[in-house]
C-alpha positions as MATLAB code, in Angstrom:
seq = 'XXXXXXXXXXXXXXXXXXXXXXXXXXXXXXXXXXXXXXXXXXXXXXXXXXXXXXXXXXXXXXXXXXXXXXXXXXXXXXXXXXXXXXXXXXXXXXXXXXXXXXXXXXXXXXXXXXXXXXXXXXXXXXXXXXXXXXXXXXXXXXXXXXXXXXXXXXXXXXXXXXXXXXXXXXXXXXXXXXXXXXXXXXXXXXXXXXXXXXXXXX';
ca = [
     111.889  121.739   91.122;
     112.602  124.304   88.468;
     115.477  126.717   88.061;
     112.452  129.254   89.093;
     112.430  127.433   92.078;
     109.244  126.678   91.693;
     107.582  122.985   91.561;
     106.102  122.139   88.512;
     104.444  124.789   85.800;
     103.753  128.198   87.475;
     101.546  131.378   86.002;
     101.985  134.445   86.431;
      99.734  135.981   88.748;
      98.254  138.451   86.300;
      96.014  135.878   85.208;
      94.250  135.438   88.148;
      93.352  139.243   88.630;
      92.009  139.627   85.247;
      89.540  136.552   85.885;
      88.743  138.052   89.192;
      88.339  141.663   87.490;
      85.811  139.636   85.393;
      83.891  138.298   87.734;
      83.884  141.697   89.514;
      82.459  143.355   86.738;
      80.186  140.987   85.187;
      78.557  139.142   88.430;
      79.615  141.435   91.494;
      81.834  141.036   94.401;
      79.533  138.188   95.807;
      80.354  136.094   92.702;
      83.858  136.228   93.630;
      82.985  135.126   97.269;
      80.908  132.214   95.987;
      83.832  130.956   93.569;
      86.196  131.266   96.110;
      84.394  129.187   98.823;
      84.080  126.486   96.294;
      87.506  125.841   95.645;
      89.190  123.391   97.903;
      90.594  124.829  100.956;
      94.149  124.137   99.503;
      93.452  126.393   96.397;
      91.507  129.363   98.413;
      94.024  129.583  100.774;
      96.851  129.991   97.787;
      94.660  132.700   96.377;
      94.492  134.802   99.427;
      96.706  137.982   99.199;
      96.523  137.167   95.463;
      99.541  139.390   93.891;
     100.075  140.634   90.522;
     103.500  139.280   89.993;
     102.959  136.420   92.067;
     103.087  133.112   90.408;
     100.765  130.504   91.057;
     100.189  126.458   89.806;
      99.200  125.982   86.115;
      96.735  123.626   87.702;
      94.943  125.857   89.892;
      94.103  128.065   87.003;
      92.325  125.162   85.268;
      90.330  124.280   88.401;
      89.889  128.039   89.302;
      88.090  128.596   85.421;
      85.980  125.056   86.093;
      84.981  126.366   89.032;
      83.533  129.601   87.798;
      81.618  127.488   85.032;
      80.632  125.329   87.942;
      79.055  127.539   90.073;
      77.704  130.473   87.560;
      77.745  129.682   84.197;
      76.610  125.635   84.181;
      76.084  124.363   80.501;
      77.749  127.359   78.942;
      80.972  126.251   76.986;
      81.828  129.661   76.420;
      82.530  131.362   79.783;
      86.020  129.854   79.244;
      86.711  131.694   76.039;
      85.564  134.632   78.056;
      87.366  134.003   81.266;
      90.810  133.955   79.081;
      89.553  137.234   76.737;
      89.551  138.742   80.592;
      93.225  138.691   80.058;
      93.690  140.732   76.749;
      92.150  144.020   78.641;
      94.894  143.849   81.015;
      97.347  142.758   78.433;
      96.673  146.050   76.069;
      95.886  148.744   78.719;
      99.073  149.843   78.953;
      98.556  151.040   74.940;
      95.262  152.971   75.629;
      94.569  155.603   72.870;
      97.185  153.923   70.558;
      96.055  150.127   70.148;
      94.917  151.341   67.378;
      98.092  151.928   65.816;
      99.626  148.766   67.087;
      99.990  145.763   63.974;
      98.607  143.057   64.906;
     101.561  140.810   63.716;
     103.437  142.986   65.866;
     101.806  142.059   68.791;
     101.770  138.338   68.132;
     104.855  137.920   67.718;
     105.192  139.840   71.125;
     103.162  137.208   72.615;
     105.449  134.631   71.482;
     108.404  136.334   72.710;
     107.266  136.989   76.167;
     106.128  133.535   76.738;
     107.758  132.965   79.758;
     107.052  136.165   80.862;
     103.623  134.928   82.169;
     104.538  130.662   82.240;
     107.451  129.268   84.189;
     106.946  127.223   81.397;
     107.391  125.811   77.132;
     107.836  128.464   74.355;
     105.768  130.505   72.131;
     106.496  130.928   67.754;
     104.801  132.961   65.350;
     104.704  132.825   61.645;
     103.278  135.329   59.529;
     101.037  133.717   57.055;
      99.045  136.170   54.993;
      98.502  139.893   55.376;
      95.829  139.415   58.072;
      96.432  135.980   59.369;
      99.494  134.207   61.310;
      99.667  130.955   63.176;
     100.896  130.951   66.790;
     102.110  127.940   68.363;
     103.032  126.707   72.065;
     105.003  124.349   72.418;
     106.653  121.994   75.625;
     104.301  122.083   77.953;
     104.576  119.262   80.657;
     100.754  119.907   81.776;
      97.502  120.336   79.735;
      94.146  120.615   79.456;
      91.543  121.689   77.276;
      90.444  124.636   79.419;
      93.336  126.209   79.541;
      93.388  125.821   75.101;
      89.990  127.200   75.197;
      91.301  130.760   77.167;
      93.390  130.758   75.017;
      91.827  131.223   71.945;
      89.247  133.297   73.957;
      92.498  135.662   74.316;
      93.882  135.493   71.241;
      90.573  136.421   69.336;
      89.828  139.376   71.954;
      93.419  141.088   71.808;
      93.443  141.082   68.238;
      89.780  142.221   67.839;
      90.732  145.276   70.321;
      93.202  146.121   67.782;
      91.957  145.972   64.631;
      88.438  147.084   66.028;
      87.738  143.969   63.282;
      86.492  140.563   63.515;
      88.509  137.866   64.107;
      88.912  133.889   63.913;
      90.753  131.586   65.639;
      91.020  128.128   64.998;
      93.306  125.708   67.212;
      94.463  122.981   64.713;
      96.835  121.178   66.594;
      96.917  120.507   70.258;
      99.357  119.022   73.049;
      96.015  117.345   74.836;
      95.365  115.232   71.579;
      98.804  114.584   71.603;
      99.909  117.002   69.290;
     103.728  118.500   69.372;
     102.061  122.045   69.819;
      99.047  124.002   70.189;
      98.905  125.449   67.157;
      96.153  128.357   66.667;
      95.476  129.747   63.177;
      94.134  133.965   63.902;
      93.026  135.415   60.862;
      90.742  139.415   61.174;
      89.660  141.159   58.779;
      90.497  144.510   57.550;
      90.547  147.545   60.096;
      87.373  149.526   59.275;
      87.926  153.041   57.381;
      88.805  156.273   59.280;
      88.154  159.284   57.459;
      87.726  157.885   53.962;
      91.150  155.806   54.230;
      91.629  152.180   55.177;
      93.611  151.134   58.061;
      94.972  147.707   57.217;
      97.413  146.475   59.419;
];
């Protein structure tokens, strides 16, 4: 057990409302019902009374987000991109008219920082690499999988896109399930479209 108190690597609960937001909005309440019913009864019962600032197994995250693939998206690699971009509209709301304004290094750096604001567990680093790229990296976790790597970049490129209005690429080129000492994910966008005749590079 953890100084948290909790066993093993925990999430914060925030995660699990913006997936369920996403089914909500994209497949309807009943989606939500079938999901649920196919977990195991151990993980649907952990879910119920779901809170916000709850924290809640790394693992049942992963089989939560294999489960939604499972049962409404079968064959499509990509819902798990999209279940993690879920995450970035609850992540930014709080800036509403101004993540526009908001530099996207800024903000990744943030990320990194507040790591263990949503894990029990590892660390977060970024490094500036270019004007409009960086490299973030996680490091220490003592459970993986590539699922959870795969929301992850689904986040990354969604957050950044909502601020720069700009597309982006990420690229993980290292990663902790090929044995890796991090998950290291290159984000590069491009440059803010122009607002009234002026650019607005980040």
């Amino acid at each position: 057990m953890g100084d948290d108190g909790l066993d093993g690597p925990h999430l914060s609960g925030q995660m699990f409302v913006a997936r369920l937001e996403f089914l909500r909005r994209e497949h309807g309440a009943a989606a939500i019902n079938r999901v649920l019913a196919a977990l195991a009864p151990d993980d649907r019962e952990r879910l119920k009374g779901l809170e916000r600032e709850g924290w809640y197994p790394f693992g049942l995250l992963v089989r939560f987000d294999r489960t939604v693939a499972r049962e409404l998206r079968p064959g499509d690699p990509s819902i798990f991109e999209r279940l993690g971009a879920a995450s970035s509209v609850v992540r930014n709301e709080w800036l509403g008219e101004h993540t526009s304004l908001v530099n996207p290094h800024a903000f990744l750096s943030r990320v990194a920082e507040e790591h263990r604001r949503f894990h029990t567990f590892g660390r977060g680093e970024y490094r500036r690499t270019g004007f409009n790229e960086g490299e973030l990296a996680f490091r220490e976790y003592p459970e993986v999988d590539e699922i959870y790597c795969r929301g992850a970049r689904g986040y990354l490129r969604a957050a950044v896109a909502l601020l720069t209005g700009a597309a982006v690429v990420v690229e993980e080129q290292e990663c902790q399930c090929r044995g890796d000492a991090s998950c290291l994910f290159r984000i590069r966008w491009a440059a803010r479209p122009e607002r009234n005749g002026e650019r607005a590079d980040s």
